[in-house]
C-alpha positions, -999 to 999 in steps of 0.1 A, spaced: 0 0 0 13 36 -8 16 55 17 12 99 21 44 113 35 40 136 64 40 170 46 18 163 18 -7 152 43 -8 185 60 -13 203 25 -40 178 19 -58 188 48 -54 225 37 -72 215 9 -99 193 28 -105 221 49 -107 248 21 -82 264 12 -66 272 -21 -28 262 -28 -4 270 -51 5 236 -73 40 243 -69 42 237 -33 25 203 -31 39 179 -62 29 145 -54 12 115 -74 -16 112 -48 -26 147 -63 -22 139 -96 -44 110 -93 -68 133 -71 -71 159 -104 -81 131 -127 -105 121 -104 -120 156 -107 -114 160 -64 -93 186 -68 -92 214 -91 -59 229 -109 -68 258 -121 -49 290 -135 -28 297 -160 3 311 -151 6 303 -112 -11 272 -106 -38 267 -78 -49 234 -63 -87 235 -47 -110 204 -33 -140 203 -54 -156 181 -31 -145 174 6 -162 144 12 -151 129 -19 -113 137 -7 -126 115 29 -137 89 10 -106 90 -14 -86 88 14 -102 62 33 -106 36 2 -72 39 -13 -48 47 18 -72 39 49 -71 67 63 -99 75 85 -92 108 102 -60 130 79 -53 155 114 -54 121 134 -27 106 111 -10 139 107 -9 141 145 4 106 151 33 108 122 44 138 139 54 121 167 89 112 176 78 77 195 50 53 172 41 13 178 34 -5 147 -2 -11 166 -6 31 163 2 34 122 -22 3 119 -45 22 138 -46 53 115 -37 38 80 -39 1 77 -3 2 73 24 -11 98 53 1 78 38 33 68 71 49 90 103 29 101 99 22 137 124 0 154 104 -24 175 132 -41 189 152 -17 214 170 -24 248 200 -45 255 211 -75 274 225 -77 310 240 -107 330 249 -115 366 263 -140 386 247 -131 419 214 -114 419 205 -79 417 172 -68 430 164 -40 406 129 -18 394 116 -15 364 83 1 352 79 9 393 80 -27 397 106 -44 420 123 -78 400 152 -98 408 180 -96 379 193 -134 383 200 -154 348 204 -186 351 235 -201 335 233 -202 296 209 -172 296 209 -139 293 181 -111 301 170 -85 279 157 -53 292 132 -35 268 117 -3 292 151 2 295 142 41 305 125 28 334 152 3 350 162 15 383 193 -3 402 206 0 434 234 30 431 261 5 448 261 -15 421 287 -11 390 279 -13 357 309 -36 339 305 -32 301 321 -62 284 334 -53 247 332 -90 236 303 -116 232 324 -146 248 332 -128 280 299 -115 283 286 -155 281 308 -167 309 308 -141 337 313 -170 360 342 -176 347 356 -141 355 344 -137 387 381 -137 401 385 -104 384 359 -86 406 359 -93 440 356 -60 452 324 -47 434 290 -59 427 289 -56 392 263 -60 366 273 -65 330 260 -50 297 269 -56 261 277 -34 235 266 -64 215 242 -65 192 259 -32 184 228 -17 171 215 -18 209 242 4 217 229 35 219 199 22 239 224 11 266 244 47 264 212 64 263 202 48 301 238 47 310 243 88 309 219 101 340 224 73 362 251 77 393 263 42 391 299 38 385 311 26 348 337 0 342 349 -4 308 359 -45 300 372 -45 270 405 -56 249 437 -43 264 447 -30 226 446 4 209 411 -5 192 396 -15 225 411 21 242 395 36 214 360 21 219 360 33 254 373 69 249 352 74 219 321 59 230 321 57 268 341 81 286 337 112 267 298 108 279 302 95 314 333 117 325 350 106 363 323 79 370 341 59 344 370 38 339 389 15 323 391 -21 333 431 -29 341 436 -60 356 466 -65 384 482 -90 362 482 -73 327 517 -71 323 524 -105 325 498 -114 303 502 -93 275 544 -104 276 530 -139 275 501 -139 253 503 -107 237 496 -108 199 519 -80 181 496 -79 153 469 -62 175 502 -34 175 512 -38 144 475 -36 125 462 -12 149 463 29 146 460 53 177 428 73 171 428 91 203 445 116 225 468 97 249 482 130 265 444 142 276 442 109 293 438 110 335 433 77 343 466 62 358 459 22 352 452 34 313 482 57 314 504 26 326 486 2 299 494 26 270 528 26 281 530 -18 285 515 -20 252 544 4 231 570 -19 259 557 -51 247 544 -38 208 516 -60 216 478 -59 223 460 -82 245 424 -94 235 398 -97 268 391 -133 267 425 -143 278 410 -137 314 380 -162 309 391 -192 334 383 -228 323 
């Protein structure tokens, strides 16, 4: 089904409700098809007007060949920012008459639980091994403020929390992904106003800085940081892979950087001329 954009509807309910426009400012094929139904009149010779001949016709026009039952309801609703396929149904017939992305929130884990609110209701965050949850009224999750939000960069990490337990003894963390990375901005978007404390999990590389400058900390300021494990010196002489060094370009500003640990991981990784990918420290 074709569907009206936005601002020829709002000239078509000029028209419905009267008035005379010039042709020049509404060039659609819905109008062209709305002339040779004799509709609406273009008349003039030089400047071009556009008139409804008959308003009812135009309803009924509308109704038949778009369904579209009330043009300032369906004005009103594509106006908004925020629509449910259930709303452009509602107006038009048509579910995909606007792009709406159905499918927003993001995924958290846990190894111990988290009692937690969401939509004013108190739930119990506690996945049981092989799952994950997936928070959708994301705007309305509330969590305790002593709590620490761990984002892991990389799926595999982000499936065995249990396995990295070791690395966070002294926090009660819960963990997001920045996976499916079309999510992302979901999780930023709830991340920003909340107090909680942010720690970035991610690879102990240039890329993996990168992410969390770019994306993370130039948002959330001092109540972030970068994840630096005790032993990452060791492991990146050990395991380090020096095409992660050699591949990789610096696209940041290492001398605005505050953070000590990240200061003292730049520095390993131009020692070593190696990077060090995050699921070294899953524990099997």
């Amino acid at each position: 089904m074709t569907k009206i954009p936005l601002h020829i509807a709002e000239k078509l309910l000029k028209l419905q409700q009267g008035e005379t426009l010039a042709a020049s400012s509404i060039k659609h094929a819905v109008i062209e098809e709305l002339v040779s139904e004799s509709i609406v009149r273009r008349s003039g010779r030089v400047q071009k007007k556009l008139s409804v001949l008959n308003a009812d016709s135009l309803k009924m026009y509308l109704q038949n060949r778009f369904g579209i039952n009330d043009l300032q309801q369906y004005i009103e609703t594509l106006s908004r920012e925020n629509l449910s396929r259930n709303e452009l149904t509602e107006i038009s017939g048509n579910s995909k008459l606007r792009q709406v992305r159905t499918f927003k929130g993001f995924l958290i884990n846990c190894y111990e639980p988290i009692q937690v609110k969401i939509n004013g209701s108190e739930i119990v965050i506690n996945p049981i091994a092989g799952t994950f949850q997936f928070i959708y009224d994301f705007e309305t999750l509330e969590i305790p403020t002593g709590i620490t939000i761990v984002g892991i960069e990389n799926p595999e990490n982000f499936r065995y929390i249990e396995n990295q337990k070791y690395l966070f003894e002294n926090i009660k963390p819960l963990f997001v992904c920045r996976y499916p990375q079309n999510q992302s901005k979901d999780l930023l978007k709830w991340l920003r106003p909340i107090p909680n404390k942010y720690l970035h999990f991610g690879d102990f590389d240039f890329a993996g800085i990168g992410i969390y400058l770019n994306e993370y900390k130039k948002y959330f300021g001092e109540k972030s940081e970068f994840f630096v494990p005790d032993s990452i010196e060791q492991m990146l002489s050990n395991h380090g892979n020096k095409k992660l060094y050699d591949n990789q370009k610096i696209n940041f500003d290492s001398v605005s950087i505050t953070e000590n640990k990240l200061q003292n991981l730049i520095a390993l990784i131009h020692k070593y001329k190696k990077g060090l990918e995050q699921e070294i420290y899953i524990n099997k």
